[in-house]
C-alpha positions in Angstrom: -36.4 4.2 11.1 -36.2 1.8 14.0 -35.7 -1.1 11.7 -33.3 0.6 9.6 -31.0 1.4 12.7 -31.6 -2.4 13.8 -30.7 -3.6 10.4 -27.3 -0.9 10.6 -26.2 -2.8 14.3 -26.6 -5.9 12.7 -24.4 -5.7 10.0 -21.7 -3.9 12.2 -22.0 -6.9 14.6 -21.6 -9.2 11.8 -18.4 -7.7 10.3 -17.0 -5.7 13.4 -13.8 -7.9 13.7 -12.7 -7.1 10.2 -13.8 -3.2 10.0 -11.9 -3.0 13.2 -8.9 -4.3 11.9 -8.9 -1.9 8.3 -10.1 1.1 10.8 -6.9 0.5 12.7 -4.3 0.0 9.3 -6.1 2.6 7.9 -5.3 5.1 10.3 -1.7 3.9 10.6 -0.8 4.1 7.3 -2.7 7.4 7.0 -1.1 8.7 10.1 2.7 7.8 9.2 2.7 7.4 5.3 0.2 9.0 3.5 0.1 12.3 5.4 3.8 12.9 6.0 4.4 12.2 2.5 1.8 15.1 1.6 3.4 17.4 4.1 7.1 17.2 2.5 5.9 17.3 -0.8 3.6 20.6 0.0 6.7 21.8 2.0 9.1 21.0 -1.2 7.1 22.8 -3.3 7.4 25.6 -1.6 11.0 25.8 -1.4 11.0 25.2 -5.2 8.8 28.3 -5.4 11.3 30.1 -3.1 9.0 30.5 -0.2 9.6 28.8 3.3 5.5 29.6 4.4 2.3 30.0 3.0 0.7 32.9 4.4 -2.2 34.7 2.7 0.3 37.7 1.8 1.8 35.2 -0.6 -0.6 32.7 -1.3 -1.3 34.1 -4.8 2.2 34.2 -5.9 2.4 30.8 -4.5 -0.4 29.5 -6.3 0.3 31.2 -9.5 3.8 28.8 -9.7 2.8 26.2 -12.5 5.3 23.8 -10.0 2.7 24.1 -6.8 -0.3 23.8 -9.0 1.2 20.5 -10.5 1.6 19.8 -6.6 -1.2 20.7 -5.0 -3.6 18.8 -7.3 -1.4 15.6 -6.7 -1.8 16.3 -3.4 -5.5 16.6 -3.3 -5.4 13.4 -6.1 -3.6 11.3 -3.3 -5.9 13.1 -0.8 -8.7 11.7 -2.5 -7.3 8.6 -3.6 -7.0 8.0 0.3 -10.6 8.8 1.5 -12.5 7.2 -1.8 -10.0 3.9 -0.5 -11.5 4.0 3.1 -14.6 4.6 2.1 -14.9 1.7 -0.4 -13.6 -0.7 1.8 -15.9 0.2 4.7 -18.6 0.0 2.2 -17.4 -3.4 0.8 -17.1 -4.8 4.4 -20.7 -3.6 5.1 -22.0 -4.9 2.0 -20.4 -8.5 2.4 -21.9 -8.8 5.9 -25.3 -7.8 4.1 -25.1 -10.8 2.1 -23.3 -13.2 4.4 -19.9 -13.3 3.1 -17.4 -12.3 5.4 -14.4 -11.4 4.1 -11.1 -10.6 5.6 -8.5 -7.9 5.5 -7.2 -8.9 2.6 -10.2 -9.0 0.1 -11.6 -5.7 1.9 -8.5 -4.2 0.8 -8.1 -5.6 -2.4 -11.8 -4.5 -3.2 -10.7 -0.9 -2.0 -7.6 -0.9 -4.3 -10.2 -2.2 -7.4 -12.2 0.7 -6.5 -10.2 3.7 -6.4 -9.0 2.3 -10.2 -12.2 2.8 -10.8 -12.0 6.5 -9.9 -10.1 6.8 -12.9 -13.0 6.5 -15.2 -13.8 9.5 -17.6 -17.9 8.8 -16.2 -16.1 9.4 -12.7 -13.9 12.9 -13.0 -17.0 15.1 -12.0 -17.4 12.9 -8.9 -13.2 13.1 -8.5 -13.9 16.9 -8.8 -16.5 17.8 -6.5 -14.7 15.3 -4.0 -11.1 17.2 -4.1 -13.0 20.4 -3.1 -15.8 19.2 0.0 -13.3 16.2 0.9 -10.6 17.9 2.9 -12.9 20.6 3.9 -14.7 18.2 5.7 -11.5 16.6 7.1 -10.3 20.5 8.4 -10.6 19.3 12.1 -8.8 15.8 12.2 -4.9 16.2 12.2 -4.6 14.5 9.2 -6.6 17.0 6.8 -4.4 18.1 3.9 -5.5 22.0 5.0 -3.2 21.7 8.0 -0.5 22.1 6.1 -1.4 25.6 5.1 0.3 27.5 8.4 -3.0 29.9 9.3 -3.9 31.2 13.0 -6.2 28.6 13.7 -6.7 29.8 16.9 -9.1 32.5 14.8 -11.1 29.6 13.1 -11.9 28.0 16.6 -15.1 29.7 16.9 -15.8 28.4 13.1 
């Protein structure tokens, strides 16, 4: 265990410039692009569906509307999209300090782009599946997580 742990600090010291840099553009653009474009498409497709909320009163009329279920899986696509991106590149930044290379920004970034194409594979869809429904369920307490959107008392979930 110790040398595991050893071996983890090692890498990180070896790549922290780098991984410190993505950490910071990833949570930029996820902050100001990728989220805000979420929330006005979630909030567009409920005005198409006639509704200015989602409450639980109307969540299954809502979610019935063949216009918010084409949304809200794009929404959890992009969702995913955005996590399986950061987690590649952290990976690939990891994995090139493993074996000496050190790349920069750039090449972590295009390896993360190369990856998420990868998603796309037919061998991948079960992975893409059980990801769209654990991902932003894991996410629930950052600001960013695509459940934030839904407008529940989460003053009730606090104890959660």
């Amino acid at each position: 265990m110790r040398r595991r742990v050893t071996e983890a600090f090692g890498l990180f010291r070896n790549c922290w410039k780098p991984l410190l840099l993505f950490e910071i553009l990833y949570w930029l653009l996820s902050r100001y692009v990728i989220f805000p474009v979420c929330k006005w498409l979630f909030y567009f497709g409920l005005n198409i569906t006639g509704y200015h909320y989602l409450s639980p009163d109307n969540m299954g009329r809502v979610f019935t509307n063949p216009i918010m279920i084409a949304i809200a899986i794009t929404l959890l696509l992009i969702y995913a999209l955005d996590v399986v991106f950061e987690i590649a590149c952290v990976i690939t930044c990891l994995h090139s300090a493993r074996l000496g290379h050190y790349y920069g920004i750039f090449q972590i970034i295009h390896e993360g782009l190369k990856d998420c194409a990868r998603m796309f594979a037919p061998r991948c869809w079960p992975l893409v599946a059980g990801a769209l429904v654990i991902m932003p369920t894991i996410q629930l307490p950052t600001s960013t997580s695509i459940l934030r959107l839904i407008n529940l008392p989460w003053s009730i979930l606090q104890a959660y």
